[in-house]
DSSP file (Angstrom, degrees, kcal/mol; ACC not computed):
  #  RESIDUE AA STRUCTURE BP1 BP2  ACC     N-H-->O    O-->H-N    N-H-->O    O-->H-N    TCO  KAPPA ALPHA  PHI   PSI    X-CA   Y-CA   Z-CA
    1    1 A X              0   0    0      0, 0.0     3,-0.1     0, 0.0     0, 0.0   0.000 360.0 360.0 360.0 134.4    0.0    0.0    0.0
    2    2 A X        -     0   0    0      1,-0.1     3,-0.0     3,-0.0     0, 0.0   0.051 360.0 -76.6 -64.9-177.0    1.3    3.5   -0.8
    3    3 A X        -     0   0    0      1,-0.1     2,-0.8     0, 0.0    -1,-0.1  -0.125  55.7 -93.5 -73.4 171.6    1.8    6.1    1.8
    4    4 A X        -     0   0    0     -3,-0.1    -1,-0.1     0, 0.0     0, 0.0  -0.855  35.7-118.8-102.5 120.7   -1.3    8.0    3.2
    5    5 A X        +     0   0    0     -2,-0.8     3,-0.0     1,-0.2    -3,-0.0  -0.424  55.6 151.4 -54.6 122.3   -1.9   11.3    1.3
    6    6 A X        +     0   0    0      2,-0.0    -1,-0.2     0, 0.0     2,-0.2   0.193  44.5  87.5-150.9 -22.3   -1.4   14.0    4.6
    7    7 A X        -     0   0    0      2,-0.0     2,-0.4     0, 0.0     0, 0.0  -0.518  63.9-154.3 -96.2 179.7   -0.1   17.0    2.8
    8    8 A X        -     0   0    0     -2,-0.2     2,-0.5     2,-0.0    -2,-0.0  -0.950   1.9-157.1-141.8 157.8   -2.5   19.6    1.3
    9    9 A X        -     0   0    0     -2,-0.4     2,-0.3     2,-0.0    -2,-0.0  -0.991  14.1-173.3-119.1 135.3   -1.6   22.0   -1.8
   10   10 A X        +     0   0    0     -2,-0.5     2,-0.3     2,-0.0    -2,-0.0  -0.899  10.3 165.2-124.0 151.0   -3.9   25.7   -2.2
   11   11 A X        -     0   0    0     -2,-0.3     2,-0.4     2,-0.0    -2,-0.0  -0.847  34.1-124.9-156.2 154.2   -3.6   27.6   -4.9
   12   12 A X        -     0   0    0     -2,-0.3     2,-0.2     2,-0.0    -2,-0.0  -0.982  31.2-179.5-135.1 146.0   -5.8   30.5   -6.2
   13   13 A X        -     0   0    0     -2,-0.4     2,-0.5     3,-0.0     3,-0.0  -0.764  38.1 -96.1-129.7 166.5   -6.7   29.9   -9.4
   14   14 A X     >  -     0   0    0     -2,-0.2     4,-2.4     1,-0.2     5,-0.3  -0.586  37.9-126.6 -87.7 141.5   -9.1   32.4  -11.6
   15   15 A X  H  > S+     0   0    0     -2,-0.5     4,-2.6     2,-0.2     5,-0.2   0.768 108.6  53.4 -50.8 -39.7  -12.6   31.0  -11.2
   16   16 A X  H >> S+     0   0    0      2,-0.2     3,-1.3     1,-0.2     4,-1.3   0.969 113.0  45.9 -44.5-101.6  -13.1   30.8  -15.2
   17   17 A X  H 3> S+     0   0    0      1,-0.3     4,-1.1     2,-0.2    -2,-0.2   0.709 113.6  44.4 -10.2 -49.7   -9.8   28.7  -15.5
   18   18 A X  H 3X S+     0   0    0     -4,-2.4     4,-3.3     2,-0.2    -1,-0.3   0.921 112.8  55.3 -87.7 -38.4  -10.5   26.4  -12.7
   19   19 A X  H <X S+     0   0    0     -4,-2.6     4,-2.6    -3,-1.3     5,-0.4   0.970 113.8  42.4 -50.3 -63.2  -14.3   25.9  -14.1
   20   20 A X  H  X S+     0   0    0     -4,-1.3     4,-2.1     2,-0.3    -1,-0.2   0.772 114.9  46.6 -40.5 -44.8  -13.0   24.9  -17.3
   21   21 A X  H  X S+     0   0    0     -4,-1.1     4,-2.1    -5,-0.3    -1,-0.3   0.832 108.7  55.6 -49.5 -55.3  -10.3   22.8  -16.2
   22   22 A X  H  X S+     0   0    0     -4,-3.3     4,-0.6     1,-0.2    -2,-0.3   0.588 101.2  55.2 -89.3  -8.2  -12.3   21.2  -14.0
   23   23 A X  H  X S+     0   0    0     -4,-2.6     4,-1.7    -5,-0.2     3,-0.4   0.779 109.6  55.2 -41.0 -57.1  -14.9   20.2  -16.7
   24   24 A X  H  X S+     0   0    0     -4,-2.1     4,-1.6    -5,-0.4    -2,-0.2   0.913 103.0  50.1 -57.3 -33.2  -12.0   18.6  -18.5
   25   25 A X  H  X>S+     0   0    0     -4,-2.1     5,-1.8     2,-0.2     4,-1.7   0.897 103.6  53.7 -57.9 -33.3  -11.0   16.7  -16.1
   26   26 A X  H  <5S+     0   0    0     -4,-0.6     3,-0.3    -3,-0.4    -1,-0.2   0.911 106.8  58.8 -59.3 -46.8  -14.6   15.1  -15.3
   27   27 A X  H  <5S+     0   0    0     -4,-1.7    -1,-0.2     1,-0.2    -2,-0.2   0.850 105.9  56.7 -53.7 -41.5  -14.5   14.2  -19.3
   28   28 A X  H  <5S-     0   0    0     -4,-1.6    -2,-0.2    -3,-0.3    -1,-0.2   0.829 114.5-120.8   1.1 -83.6  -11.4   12.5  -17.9
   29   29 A X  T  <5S+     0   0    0     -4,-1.7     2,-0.4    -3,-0.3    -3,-0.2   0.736  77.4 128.6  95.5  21.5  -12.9   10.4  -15.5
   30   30 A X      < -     0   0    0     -5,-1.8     2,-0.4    -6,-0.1    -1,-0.3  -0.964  50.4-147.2 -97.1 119.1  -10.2   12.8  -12.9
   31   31 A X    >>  -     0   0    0     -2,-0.4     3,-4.2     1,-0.1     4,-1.4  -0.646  38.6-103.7 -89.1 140.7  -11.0   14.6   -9.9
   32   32 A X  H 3> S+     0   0    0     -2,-0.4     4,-1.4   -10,-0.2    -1,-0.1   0.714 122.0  51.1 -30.4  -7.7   -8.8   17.6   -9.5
   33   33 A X  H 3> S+     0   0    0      2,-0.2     4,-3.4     3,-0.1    -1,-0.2   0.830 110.1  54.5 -85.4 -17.6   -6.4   15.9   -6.6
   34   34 A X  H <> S+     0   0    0     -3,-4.2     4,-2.8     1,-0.3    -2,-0.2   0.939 109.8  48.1 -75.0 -37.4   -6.1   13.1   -9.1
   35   35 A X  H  X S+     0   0    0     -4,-1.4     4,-1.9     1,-0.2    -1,-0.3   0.813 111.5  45.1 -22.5 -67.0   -5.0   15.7  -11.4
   36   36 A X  H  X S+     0   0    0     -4,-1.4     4,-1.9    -5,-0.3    -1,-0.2   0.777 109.5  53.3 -72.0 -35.6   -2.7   17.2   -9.4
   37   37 A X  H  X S+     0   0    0     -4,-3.4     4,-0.6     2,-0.2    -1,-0.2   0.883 103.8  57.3 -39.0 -55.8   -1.2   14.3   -8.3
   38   38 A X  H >X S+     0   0    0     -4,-2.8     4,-3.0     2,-0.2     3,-1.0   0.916 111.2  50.1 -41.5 -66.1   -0.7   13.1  -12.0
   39   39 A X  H 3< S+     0   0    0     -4,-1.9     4,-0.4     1,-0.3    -1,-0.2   0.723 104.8  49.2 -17.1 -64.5    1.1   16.3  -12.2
   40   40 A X  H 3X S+     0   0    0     -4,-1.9     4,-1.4     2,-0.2    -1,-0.3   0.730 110.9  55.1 -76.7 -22.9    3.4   16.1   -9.3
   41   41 A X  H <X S+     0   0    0     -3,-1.0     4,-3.2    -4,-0.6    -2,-0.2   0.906 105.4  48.6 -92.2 -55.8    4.5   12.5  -10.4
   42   42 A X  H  X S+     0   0    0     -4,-3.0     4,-1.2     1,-0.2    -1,-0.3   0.533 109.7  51.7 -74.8   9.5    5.5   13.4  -14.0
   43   43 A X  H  4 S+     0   0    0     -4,-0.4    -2,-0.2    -3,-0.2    -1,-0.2   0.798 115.7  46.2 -68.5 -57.9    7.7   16.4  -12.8
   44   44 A X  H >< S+     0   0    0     -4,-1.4     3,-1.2     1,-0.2    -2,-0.2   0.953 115.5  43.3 -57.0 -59.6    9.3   13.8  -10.4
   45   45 A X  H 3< S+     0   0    0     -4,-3.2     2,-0.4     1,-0.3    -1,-0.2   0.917 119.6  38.6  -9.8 -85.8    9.6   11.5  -12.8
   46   46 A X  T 3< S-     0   0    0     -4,-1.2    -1,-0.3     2,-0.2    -2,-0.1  -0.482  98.4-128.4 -69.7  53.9   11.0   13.9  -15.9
   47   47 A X  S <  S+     0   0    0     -3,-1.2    -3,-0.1    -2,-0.4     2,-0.1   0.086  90.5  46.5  43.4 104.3   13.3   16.0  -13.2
   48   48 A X  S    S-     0   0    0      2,-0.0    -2,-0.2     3,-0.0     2,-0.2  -0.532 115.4 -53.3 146.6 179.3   11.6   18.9  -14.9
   49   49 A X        -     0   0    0     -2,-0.1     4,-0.1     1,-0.1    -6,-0.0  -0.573  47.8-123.4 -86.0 174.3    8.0   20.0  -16.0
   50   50 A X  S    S+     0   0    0     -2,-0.2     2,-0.3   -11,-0.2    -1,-0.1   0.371  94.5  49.6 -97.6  14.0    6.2   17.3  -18.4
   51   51 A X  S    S-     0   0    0      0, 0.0    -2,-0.1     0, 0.0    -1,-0.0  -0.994  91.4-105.5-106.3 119.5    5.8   20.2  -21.0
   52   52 A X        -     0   0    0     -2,-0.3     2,-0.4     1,-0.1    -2,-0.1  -0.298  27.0-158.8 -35.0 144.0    8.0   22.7  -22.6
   53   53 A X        +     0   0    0     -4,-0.1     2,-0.4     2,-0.0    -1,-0.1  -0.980  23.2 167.1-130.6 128.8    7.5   26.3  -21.3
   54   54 A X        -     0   0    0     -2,-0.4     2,-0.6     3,-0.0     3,-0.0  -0.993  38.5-130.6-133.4 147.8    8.8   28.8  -23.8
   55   55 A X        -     0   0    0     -2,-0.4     6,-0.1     1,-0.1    -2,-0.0  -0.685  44.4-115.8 -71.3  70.3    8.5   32.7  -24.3
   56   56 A X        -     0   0    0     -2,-0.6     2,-0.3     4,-0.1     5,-0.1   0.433  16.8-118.4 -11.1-179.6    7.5   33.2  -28.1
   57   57 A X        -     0   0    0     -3,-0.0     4,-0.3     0, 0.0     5,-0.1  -0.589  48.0 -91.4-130.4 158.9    9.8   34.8  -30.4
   58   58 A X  S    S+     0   0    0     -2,-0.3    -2,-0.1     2,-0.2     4,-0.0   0.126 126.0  53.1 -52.8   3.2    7.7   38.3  -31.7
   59   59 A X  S >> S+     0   0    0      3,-0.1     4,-1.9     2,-0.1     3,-1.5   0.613 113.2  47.2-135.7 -85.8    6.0   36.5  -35.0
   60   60 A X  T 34 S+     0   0    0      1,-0.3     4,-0.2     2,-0.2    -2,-0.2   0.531 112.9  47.8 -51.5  -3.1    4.7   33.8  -32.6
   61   61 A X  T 3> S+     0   0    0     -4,-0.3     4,-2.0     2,-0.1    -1,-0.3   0.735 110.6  46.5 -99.4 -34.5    3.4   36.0  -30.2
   62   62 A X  H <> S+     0   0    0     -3,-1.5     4,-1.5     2,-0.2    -2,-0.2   0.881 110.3  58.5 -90.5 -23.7    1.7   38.2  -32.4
   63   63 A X  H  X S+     0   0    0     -4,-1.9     4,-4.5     3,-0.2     5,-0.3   0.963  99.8  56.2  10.0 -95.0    0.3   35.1  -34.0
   64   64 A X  H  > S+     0   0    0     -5,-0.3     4,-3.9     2,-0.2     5,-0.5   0.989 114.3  35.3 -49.9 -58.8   -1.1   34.1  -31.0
   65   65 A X  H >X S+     0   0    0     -4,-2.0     3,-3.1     2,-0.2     4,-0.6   0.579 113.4  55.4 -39.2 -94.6   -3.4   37.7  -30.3
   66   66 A X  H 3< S+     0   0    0     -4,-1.5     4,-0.4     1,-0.3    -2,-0.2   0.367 110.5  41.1 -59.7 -45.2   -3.9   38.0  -33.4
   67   67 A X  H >< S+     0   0    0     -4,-4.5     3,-3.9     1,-0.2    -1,-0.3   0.894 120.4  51.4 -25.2 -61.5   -5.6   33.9  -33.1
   68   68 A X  H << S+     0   0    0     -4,-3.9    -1,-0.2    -3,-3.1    -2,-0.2   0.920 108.5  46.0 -26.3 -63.6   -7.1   35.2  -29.7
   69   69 A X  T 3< S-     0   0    0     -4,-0.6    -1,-0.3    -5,-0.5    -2,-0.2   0.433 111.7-117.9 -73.4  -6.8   -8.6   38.1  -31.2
   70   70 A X    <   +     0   0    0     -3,-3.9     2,-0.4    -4,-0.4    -3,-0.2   0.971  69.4 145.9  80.8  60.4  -10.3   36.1  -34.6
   71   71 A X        -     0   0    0     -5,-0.2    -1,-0.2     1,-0.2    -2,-0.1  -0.839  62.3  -4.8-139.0 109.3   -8.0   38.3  -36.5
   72   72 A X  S    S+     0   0    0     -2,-0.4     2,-0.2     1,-0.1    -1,-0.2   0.906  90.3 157.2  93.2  56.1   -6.0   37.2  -40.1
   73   73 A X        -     0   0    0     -3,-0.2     2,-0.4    -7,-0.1    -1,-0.1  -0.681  31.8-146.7 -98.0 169.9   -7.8   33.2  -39.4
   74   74 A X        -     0   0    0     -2,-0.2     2,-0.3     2,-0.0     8,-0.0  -0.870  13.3-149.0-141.1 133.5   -8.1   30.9  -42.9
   75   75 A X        -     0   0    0     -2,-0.4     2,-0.2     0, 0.0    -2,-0.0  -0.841  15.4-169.6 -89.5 145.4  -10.7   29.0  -42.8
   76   76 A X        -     0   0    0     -2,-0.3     3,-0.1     1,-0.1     4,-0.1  -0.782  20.2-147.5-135.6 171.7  -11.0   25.8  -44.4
   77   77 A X  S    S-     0   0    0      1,-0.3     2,-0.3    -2,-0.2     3,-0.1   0.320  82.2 -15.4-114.5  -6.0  -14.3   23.4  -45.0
   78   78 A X  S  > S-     0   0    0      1,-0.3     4,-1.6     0, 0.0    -1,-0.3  -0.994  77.0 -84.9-170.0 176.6  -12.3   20.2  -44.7
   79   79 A X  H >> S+     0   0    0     -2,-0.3     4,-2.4     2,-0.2     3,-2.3   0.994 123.7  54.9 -33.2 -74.8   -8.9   18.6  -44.7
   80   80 A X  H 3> S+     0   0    0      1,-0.3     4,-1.8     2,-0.2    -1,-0.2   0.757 108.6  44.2 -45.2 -43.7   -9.1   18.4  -48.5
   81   81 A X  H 3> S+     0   0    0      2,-0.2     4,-1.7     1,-0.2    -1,-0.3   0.687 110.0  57.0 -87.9 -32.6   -9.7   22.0  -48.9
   82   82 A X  H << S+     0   0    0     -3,-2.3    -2,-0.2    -4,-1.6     6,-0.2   0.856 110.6  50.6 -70.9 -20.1   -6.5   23.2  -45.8
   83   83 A X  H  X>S+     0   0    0     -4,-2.4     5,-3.8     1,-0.2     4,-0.8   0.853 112.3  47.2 -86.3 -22.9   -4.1   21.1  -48.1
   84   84 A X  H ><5S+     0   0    0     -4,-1.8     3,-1.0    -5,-0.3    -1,-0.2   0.934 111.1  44.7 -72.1 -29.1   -5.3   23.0  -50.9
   85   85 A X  T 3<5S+     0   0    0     -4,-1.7    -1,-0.2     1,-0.3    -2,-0.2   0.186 113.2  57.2 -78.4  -2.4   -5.1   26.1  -49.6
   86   86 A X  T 345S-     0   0    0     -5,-0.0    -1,-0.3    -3,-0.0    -2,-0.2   0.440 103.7-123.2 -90.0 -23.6   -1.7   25.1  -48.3
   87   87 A X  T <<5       0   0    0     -3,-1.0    -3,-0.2    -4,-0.8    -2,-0.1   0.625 360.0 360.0  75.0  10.4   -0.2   24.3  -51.3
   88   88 A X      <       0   0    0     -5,-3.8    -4,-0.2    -6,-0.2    -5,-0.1   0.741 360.0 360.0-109.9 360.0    0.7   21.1  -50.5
């Protein structure tokens, strides 16, 4: 049997963010400790976080607004129609 879970983590998180989060997890089939847990394990695991964290570069930042913001999108109606519009 593993150890008895006795330490406690808090956070404040912004209420939007934690709804949302916590609706993915339920799709899951995770409750947020299971979550967190998950979390702390692959850090320990990888020595590190289980993602890349970067800063964007200026192109990929403004990219990203402009995405936010609906601003410069292509839209496509299917696969067939993103490769054309790709060139590829």
């Amino acid at each position: 049997m593993g150890k008895a879970k006795t330490s406690t983590v808090r956070a404040r998180i912004n209420p939007s963010l934690k709804r949302d989060v916590e609706g993915l997890f339920e799709k899951l089939g995770l409750s947020t400790t299971e979550a967190i847990n998950l979390f702390y394990k692959q850090v320990k695991l990888r020595n590190g976080l289980p993602f890349n964290v970067i800063v964007p570069n200026k192109v990929t930042g403004k990219v990203l607004k402009d995405t936010d913001a609906g601003k410069n999108l292509v839209r496509c109606e299917d696969a067939e129609d993103m490769f054309t519009k790709l060139g590829i």
